[in-house]
C-alpha positions, 0 to 999 in steps of 0.5 A: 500500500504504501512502498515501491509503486504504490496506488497510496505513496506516503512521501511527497515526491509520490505526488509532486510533479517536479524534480524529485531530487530538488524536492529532496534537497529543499526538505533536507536544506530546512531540516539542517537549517534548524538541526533536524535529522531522521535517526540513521535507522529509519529507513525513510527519504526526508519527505517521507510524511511523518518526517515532514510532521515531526519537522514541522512539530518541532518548528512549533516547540521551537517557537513555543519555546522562544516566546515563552522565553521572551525572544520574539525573533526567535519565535517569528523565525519559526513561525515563518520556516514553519509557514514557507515548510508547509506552503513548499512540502506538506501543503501541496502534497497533504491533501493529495495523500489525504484524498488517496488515502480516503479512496483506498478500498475500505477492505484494504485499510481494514485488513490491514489496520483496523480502525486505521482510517478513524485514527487517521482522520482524528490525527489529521483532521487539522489539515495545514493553513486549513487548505483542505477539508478532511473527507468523511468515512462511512461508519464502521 
């Protein structure tokens, strides 16, 4: 479902039709810009989707961090990376993924996760920038 050719790819570059190289570079340029590294036993490309949540996590507690501290250029320097990272990387590509994923025969997910869809659904429905919205899910 999600490796190799797939009909539902969890990174970016399954779905953005340009240079898959400059794609690659750009996510790995913000993550050492702000000391982000996927652990060496991941396995995973930098725009591989949880990569891409868990960089943009961190650009929040980063800012959280700085405000908290009173340091207000801080805190908009993270704001704004986590702004551009959102409008270059997960913006474009998030709700692509969010629309496969939901027309991915309901057996397939099913019998490979039960409840995979709900828990999917309530960890993404907060899309980013609100530029999409979420798609619902017959009852189970």
């Amino acid at each position: 479902m999600f490796l190799g050719n797939v009909i539902c790819p969890i990174n970016e570059a399954g779905y953005i039709r340009r240079d898959k190289g400059a794609i690659l570079a750009d996510a790995a340029g913000f993550y050492r810009a702000f000391g982000f590294s996927l652990p060496d036993d991941a396995g995973e490309r930098v725009d591989h989707l949880v990569g891409e949540l868990e960089f943009l996590a961190l650009l929040r507690v980063m800012s959280a961090n700085a405000r908290i501290a009173g340091h207000a250029d801080e805190a908009r320097v993270a704001d704004e990376a986590a702004s551009d990272f959102v409008a270059d990387h997960l913006g474009e590509w998030l709700p692509l993924f969010a629309a496969a994923w939901a027309a991915l025969p309901r057996s397939l997910i099913t019998a490979n996760s039960p409840r995979s869809r709900k828990i999917f659904g309530r960890r993404c429905a907060a899309a980013p920038a609100g530029r999409f919205r979420w798609p619902t899910f017959p009852a189970a």
